[in-house]
KOLNU-837579 format. One record per residue (C-alpha): z, x, y. Coordinates in steps of 0.02 Angstrom, whole numbers, padded with zeros to 5 digits, always signed. Layout:
<torzas>
ZXY...
</torzas>
This chain:
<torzas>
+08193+04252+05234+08240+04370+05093+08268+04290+04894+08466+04322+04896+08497+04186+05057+08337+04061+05020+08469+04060+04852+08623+04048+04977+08538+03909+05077+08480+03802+04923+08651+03809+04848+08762+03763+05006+08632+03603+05013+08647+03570+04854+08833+03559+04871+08792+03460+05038+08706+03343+04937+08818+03315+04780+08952+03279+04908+08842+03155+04990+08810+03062+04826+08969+03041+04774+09025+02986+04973+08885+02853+04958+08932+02785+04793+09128+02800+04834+09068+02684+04995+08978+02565+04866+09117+02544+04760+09186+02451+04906+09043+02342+04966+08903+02268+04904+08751+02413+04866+08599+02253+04887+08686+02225+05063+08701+02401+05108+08518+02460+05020+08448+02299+05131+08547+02348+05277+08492+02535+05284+08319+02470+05257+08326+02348+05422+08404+02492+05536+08310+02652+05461+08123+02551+05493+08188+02477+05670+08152+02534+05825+08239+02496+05966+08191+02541+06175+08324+02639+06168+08263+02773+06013+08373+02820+05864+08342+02687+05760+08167+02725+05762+08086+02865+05629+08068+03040+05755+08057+03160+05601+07940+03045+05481+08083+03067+05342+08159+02868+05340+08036+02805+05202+08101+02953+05081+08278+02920+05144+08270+02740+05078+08210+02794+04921+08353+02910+04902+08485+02768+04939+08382+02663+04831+08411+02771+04673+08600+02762+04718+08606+02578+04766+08503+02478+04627+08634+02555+04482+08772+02466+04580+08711+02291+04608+08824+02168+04570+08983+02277+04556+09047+02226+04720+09022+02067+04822+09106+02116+04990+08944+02076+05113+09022+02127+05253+08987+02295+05296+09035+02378+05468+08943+02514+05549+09077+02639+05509+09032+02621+05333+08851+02619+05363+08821+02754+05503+08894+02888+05421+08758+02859+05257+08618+02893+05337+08679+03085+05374+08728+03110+05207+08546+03038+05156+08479+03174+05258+08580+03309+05161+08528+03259+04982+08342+03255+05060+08380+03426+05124+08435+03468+04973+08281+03397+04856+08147+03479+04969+08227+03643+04970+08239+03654+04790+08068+03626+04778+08023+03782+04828+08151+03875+04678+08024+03865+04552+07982+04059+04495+07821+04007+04387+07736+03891+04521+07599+03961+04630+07646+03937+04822+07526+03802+04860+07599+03699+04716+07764+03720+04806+07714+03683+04942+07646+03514+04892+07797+03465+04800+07909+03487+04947+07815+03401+05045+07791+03265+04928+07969+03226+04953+07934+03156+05128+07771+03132+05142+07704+02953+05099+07507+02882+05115+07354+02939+05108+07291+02842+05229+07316+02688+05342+07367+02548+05245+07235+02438+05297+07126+02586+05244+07173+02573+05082+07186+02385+05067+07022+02379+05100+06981+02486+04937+07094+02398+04824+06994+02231+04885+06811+02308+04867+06835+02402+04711+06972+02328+04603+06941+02165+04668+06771+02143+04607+06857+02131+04451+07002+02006+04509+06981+01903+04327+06980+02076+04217+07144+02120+04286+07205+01940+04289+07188+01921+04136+07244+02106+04084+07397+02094+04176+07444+01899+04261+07385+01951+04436+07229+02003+04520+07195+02186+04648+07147+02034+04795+07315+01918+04719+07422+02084+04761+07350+02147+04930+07376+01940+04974+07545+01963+04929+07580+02118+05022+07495+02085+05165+07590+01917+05180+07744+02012+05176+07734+02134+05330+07691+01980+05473+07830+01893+05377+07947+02044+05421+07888+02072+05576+07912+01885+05628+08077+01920+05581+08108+02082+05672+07999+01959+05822+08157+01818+05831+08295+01928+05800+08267+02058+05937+08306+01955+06059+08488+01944+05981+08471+02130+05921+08441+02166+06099+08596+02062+06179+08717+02126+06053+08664+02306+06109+08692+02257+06279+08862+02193+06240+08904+02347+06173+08829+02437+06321+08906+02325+06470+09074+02350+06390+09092+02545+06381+09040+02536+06562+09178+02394+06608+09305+02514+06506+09250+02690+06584+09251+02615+06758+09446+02571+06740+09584+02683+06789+09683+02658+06634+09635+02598+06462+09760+02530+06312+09725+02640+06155+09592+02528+06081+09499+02535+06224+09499+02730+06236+09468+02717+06060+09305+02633+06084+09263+02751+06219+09294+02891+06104+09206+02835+05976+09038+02807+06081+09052+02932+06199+08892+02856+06306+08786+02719+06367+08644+02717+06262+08783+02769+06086+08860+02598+06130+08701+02509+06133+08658+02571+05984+08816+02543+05909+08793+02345+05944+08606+02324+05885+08672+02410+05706+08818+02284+05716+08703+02132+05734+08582+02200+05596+08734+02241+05479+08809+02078+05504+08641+01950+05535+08493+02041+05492+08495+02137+05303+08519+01960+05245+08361+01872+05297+08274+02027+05270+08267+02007+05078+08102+01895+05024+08067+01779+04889+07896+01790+04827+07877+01637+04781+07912+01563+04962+07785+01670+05052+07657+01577+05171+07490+01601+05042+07375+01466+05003+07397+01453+04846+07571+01493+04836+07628+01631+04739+07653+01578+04560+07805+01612+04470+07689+01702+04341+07613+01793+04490+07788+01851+04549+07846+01897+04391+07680+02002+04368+07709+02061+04543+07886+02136+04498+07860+02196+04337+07716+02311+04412+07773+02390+04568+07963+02340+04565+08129+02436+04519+08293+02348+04475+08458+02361+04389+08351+02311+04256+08242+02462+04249+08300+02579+04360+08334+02700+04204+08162+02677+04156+08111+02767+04318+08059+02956+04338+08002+02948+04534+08056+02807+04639+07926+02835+04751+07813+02754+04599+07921+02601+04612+07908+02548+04818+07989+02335+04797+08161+02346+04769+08216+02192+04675+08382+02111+04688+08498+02029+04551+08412+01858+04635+08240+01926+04613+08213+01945+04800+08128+02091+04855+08155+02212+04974+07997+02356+05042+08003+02506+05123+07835+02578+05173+07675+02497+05165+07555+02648+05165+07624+02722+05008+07638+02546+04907+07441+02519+04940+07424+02698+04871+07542+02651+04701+07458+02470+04691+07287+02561+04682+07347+02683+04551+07442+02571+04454+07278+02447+04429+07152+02614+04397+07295+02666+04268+07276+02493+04183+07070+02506+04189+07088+02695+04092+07177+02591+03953+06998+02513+03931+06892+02671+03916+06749+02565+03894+06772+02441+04044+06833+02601+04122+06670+02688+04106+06530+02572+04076+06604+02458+04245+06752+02525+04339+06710+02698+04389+06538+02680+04400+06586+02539+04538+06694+02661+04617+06583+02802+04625+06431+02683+04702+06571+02632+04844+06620+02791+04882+06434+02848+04893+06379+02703+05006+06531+02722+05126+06485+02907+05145+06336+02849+05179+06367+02729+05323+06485+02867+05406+06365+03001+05415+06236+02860+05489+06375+02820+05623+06355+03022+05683+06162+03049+05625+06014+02937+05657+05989+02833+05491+05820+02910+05465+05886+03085+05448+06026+03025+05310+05944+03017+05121+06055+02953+04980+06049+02973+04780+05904+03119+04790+05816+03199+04641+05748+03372+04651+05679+03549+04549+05812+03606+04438+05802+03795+04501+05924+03830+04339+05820+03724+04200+05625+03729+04179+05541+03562+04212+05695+03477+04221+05774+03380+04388+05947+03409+04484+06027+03276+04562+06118+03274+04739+06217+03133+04828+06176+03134+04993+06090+03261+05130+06061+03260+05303+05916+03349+05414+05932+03348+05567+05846+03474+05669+05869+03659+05619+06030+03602+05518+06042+03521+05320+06194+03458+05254+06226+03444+05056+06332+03320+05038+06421+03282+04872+06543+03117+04837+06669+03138+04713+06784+02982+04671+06908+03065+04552+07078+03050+04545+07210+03145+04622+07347+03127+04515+07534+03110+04565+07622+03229+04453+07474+03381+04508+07573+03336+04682+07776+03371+04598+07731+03526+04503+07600+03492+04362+07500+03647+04406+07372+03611+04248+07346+03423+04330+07314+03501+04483+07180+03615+04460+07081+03507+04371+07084+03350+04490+07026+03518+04630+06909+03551+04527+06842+03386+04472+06855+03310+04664+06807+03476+04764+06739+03627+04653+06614+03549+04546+06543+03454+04688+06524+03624+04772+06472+03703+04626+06297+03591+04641+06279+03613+04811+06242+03793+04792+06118+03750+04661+06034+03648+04791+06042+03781+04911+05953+03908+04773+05817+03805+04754+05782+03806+04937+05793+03988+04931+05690+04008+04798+05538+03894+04889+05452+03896+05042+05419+03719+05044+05576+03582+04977+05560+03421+04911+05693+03310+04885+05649+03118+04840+05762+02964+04826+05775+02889+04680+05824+02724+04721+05681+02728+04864+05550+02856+04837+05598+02928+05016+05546+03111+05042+05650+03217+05112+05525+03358+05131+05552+03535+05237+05489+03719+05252+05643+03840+05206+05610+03939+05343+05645+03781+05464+05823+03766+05412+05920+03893+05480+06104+03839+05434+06161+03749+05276+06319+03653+05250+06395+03627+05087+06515+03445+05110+06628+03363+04975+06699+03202+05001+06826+03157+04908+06899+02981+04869+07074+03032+04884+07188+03106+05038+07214+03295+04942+07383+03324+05029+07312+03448+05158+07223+03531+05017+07042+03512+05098+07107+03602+05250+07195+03736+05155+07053+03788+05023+07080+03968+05066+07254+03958+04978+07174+03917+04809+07152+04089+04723+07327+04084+04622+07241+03942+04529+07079+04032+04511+06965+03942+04627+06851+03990+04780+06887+04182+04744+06731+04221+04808+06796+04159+04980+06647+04030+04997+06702+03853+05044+06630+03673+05081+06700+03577+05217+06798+03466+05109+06878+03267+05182+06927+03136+05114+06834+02965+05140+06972+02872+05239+06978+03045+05356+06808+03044+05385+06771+02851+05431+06925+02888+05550+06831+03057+05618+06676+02953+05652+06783+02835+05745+06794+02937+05882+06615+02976+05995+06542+03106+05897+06369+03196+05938+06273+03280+05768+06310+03441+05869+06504+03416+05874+06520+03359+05708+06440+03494+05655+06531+03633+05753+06670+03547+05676+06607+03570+05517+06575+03746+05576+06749+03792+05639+06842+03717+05509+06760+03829+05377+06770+03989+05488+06964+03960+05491+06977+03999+05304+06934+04190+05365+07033+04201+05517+07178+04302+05529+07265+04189+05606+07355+04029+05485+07305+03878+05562+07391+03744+05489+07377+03537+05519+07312+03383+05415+07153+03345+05435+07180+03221+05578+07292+03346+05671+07156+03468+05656+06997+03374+05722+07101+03287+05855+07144+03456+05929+06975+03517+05900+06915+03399+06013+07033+03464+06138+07020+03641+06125+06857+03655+05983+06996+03745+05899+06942+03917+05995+07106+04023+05998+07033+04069+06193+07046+03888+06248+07230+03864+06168+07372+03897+06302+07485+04027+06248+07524+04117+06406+07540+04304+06403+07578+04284+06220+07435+04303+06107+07514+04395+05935+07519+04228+05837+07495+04257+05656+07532+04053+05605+07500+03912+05727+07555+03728+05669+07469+03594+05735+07550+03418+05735+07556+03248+05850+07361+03302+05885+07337+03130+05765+07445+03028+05893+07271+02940+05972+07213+02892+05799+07408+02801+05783+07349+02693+05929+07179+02684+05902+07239+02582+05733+07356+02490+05828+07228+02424+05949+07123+02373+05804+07274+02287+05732+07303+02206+05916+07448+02302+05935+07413+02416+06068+07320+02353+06231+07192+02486+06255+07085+02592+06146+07074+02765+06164+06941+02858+06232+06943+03004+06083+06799+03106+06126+06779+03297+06153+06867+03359+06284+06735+03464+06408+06744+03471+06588+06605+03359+06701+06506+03505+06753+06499+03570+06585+06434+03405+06506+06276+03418+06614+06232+03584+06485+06225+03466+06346+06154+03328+06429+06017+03418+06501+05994+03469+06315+05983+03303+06244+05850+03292+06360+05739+03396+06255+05805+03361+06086+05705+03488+05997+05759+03607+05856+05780+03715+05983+05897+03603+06100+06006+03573+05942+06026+03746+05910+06055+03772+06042+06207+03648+06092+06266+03704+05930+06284+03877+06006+06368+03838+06154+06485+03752+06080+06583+03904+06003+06595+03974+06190+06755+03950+06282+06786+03838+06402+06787+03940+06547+06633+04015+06495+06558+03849+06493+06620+03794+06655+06545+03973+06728+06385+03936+06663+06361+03762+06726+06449+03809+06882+06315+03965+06902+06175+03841+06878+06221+03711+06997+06230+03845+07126+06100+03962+07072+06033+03948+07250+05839+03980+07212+05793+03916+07367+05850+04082+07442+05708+04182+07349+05551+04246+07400+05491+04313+07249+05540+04376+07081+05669+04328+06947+05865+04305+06959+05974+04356+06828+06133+04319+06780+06197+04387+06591+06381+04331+06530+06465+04414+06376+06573+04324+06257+06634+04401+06079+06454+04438+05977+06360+04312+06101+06260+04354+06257+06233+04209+06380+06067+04237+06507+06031+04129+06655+05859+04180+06731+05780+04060+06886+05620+04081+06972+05544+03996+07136+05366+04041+07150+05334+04097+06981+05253+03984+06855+05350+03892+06705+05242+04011+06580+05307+04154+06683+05468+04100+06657+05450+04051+06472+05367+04226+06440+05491+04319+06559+05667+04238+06463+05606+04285+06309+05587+04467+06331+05754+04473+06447+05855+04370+06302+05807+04508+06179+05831+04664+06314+06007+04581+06334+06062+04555+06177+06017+04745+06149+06108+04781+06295+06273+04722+06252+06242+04754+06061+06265+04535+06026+06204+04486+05869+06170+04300+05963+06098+04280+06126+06064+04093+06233+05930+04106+06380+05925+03980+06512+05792+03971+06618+05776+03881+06794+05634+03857+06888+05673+03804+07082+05538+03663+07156+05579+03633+07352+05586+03466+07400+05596+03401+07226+05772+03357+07116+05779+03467+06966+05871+03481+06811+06018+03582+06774+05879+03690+06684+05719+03691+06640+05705+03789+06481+05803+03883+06363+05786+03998+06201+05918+04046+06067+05898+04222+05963+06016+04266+05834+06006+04411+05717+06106+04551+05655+06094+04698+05808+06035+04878+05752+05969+05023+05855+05813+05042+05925+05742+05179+06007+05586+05094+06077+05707+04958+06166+05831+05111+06219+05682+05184+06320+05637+04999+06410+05824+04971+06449+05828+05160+06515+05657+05151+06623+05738+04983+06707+05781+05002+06880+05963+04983+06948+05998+04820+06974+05998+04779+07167+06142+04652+07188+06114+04487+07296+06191+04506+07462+06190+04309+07534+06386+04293+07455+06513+04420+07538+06604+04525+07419+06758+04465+07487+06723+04274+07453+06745+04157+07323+06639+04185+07195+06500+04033+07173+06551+04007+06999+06693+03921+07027+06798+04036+06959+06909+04053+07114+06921+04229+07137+06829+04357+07248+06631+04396+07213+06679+04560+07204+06781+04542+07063+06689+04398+06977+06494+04379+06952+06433+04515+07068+06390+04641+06933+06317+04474+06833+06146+04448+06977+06015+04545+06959
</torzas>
């Protein structure tokens, strides 16, 4: 889209949505704006069996807001309650139109680098960093520990507020609970009577009125569950703090703290720079009204760390040094939910390779087999107005939460470059974490963050017009509440770190591939986000690909923890039941080796995989009288070897893989190469396989191997399977055209 329309476009909304305003506030000059804010409220967050009311798009919350900064002006100017859905339907389109409008202009900034515009428009819809009970949780552990500090700061304590809150949503939902029923009928109403009029042969003009009007079934049933809400509902939906089922009751003083906090009103409405700041609405009668949950946790925690900064000593000496321990210890206890606890190490202490005779400091690491993560916990903030276009704000809270963590991770990765053998000791424990640097073969830098970065951690790539990562190296960065939701789900070392794998790798790729964090893992563990095992059809010239509604299990995996939702889901990696049998054969060993090896695999396409296992269940050894089969598969820079044996020893076969892994990945010029080897016992169950070898280095020319490869023999090929039948592998085509060129 080319300057001169994206210009066109923003102006016609803007127009859209200056017309909208002044419809809306012509409509609340005639009715009363607390009725109609409440009433919008009650319909936009209800969802009925029969959709609509219900939030498709994810856009409602940021529509109340809008009507909210409308509304609240106008209390009081009108006391005409009684508002009909012809006035109240047609707001809600309008609401879309000035939320067109707002995200749209977003983007007209000349001086703002792209990523910055693209987290301010999406800051006009998008609300929470995490799951509200997420958050609650770290309102209660961290602020909470200092309940009388605050108390006495500001009349109400971090555990007083989450109370309140959390008192409020079964209170609405008890409400929503008894009032269905009637919502329901009055629907129905609706519904049975647009049948009763389109069934008769004539109809007086009000009743082809009302047929007009609706047009269908499900319109009319709509129409009558608004009706009930517009008429019954907006008014009990208001709440008095005070009359909230706590023990102890909320205090006046604790209400009034409450409001003056977190709550806009006529009172201070021009006070207010970004609604979303302000998520209670409070009437003229000090009632309040709520809109989302997720995002008031998220302005109740920021509000009380903004009130600790005033404090720079409480602040320093006791607040964030709290915080930082938490966020340390809960990074902790997810990585010992994927790793055994014995290969996780906390608050280590190691050879400055920078200083002389001084010590370097690391959060966290993890060895486990061939593979040693860095880990480093940052629990900065992430501040709101770096989100709407504060570009200095930004890069600093990056920097502070992502890049300086990073930065020491690659000092701990020089000093194990610069030794043969590591040391790293904990302080707290005197642990050793102790390792030849020849042993680890893959390093991974990770920064955890305390705050949800807006999609920044998956989009680190896009950081160079603020001057960071240009030398295109990156951590896998996650927030905290994304990663204890991650280890949620049954994860194996070797997935989680394929994960960690992939995730980076897509920073290179040519391809955009675009998703929150949630979105991204969740359809990793569908497709290991290989582009081969995505489903495009003949199409395969994608240069962006969008992932959304991946996240969908996690939804209901909350839900059933919440008791909403009957089952839990089963969110585990996707991989069909012959291919498992690979990696549980390798678990089986659980060497270096075997994890290296599962690591490998993993970056092979499914129907590689399912080839593999496929050509190992029915390898058919029991058919030869001698000698070696071969089987050799080719995927991108990998080369996959399958070699069985009957009569010839296991140290034949170990010797014999090793030198036909190497000849093959020579062969097919494959800087990686896996070797399986089988060896066939009659009369006797074996194992998928036996033993197995992984080789990876960079391929080059050799004129020594060129002269083995060349003195081989011509393969003789395997004539027990007719060419014309399906091939073993389960591939379901012809031999011919399948594996026969693959046995040797």
């Amino acid at each position: 889209m080319d300057e001169f329309n994206l210009k066109k476009i923003a102006t016609d909304l803007n127009n859209k949505k200056l017309a909208a305003i002044q419809n809306i506030e012509a409509t609340l000059d005639i009715v009363c704006a607390e009725t109609m804010l409440s009433l919008q409220i009650a319909q936009l967050l209800t969802t009925t069996e029969n959709g609509n009311i219900g939030d498709a798009s994810g856009t409602h919350f940021a529509l109340v807001e809008r009507l909210a900064e409308i509304a609240i002006p106008k209390f009081g100017a009108n006391s005409n309650k009684k508002i009909s859905m012809f006035q109240s339907n047609p707001v809600y389109s309008m609401l879309q139109d000035i939320l067109n409008a707002d995200m749209i202009s977003a983007r007209q900034s000349d001086d703002l680098p792209s990523i910055s515009e693209d987290l301010k428009s999406s800051s006009e819809v998008i609300r929470g960093n995490a799951y509200p009970e997420q958050t609650a949780s770290k309102i209660r552990q961290i602020q909470g520990k200092f309940d009388t500090w605050f108390e006495n700061k500001v009349g109400i304590s971090p555990n007083r507020v989450v109370d309140i809150v959390s008192a409020l949503v079964p209170r609405i939902n008890e409400l929503y609970s008894d009032e269905m029923v009637h919502i329901r009928k009055n629907g129905e109403s609706y519904q049975n009577q647009f049948i009763d009029y389109k069934r008769q042969a004539t109809r007086n003009e009000k009743e082809q009125a009302f047929i007009d009007s609706l047009q269908s079934e499900e319109a009319a049933y709509i129409c009558g569950c608004v009706e009930y809400i517009n008429l019954v509902m907006c008014h009990k939906w208001p709440t008095e703090l005070t009359e909230l089922e706590l023990s102890p009751v909320v205090t006046i003083k604790e209400a009034n703290a409450f409001k003056d906090l977190f709550a806009v009103g006529k009172h201070n409405i021009s006070q207010i720079e970004h609604i979303q700041r302000k998520p209670f609405y409070q009437l003229l009668d000090g009632r309040m009204l709520f809109g989302d949950i997720s995002n008031a946790y998220d302005v109740i925690f920021d509000d009380f760390e903004a009130i600790a900064k005033r404090d720079n000593k409480f602040f320093s000496k006791q607040y964030q040094k709290h915080k930082s321990k938490w966020l340390e210890l809960r990074t902790y206890m997810h990585l010992c939910r994927i790793f055994p606890e014995s290969d996780v190490y906390q608050s280590l202490c190691y050879p400055d390779p920078d200083k002389i005779n001084a010590e370097a400091e690391m959060d966290l690491a993890v060895k486990w087999g061939p593979f040693l993560l860095i880990v480093e916990a940052k629990s900065k903030q992430f501040r709101f107005e770096g989100r709407v276009g504060d570009v200095g704000r930004l890069r600093t809270d990056i920097v502070r939460n992502i890049q300086d963590g990073f930065e020491q991770s690659l000092r701990a990765k020089r000093y194990i470059a610069s030794s043969n053998e590591c040391h790293f000791k904990e302080k707290k424990t005197g642990k050793l974490l102790s390792f030849k640097s020849s042993d680890v073969k893959k390093v991974f830098s990770i920064s955890i963050t305390f705050n949800h970065l807006a999609d920044i951690a998956t989009r680190l790539h896009q950081l160079g017009d603020l001057n960071l990562f240009t030398d295109k190296d990156y951590p896998f960065s996650i927030c905290e509440s994304d990663f204890e939701l991650l280890t949620k789900a049954k994860l194996t070392p070797d997935v989680f770190l394929y994960y960690i794998q992939r995730r980076i790798e897509l920073f290179s790729d040519k391809r955009e591939w675009i998703g929150d964090e949630l979105d991204l893992f969740s359809a990793y563990l569908d497709t290991r986000l290989l582009f081969d095992n995505l489903a495009f059809g003949e199409e395969k010239d994608f240069t962006t690909m969008y992932f959304s509604g991946y996240s969908d299990q996690y939804d209901e995996l909350m839900a059933f923890e919440r008791g909403e939702y009957p089952t839990k889901p089963n969110i585990t990696l996707n991989l069909l039941s012959d291919t498992k049998q690979l990696f549980e054969t390798l678990k089986d060993y659980d060497g270096d080796s075997a994890r290296w090896i599962a690591f490998a695999l993993l970056a092979l396409s499914d129907s590689l995989l399912n080839k593999i296992a496929l050509s190992l269940l029915n390898i058919g050894l029991d058919s030869l009288n001698s000698g070696f089969r071969t089987m050799t598969f080719v995927e991108n820079d990998t080369v996959v070897v399958l070699v069985g044996t009957k009569n010839h020893s296991f140290d034949d076969l170990r010797s014999h893989i090793a030198n036909k892994g190497l000849l093959e990945k020579y062969r097919y010029k494959a800087n990686k190469c896996i070797v399986i080897g089988v060896k066939h016992c009659v009369g006797n169950p074996i194992k998928l396989f036996n033993t197995a070898d992984y080789i990876e280095f960079k391929w080059v020319h050799d004129e020594c191997t060129e002269q083995i490869l060349a003195s081989i023999p011509k393969a003789n090929i395997t004539k027990k399977i007719g060419r014309n039948e399906i091939c073993f592998c389960g591939s379901s085509r012809k031999f011919k055209k399948c594996c026969i060129n693959r046995i040797k």
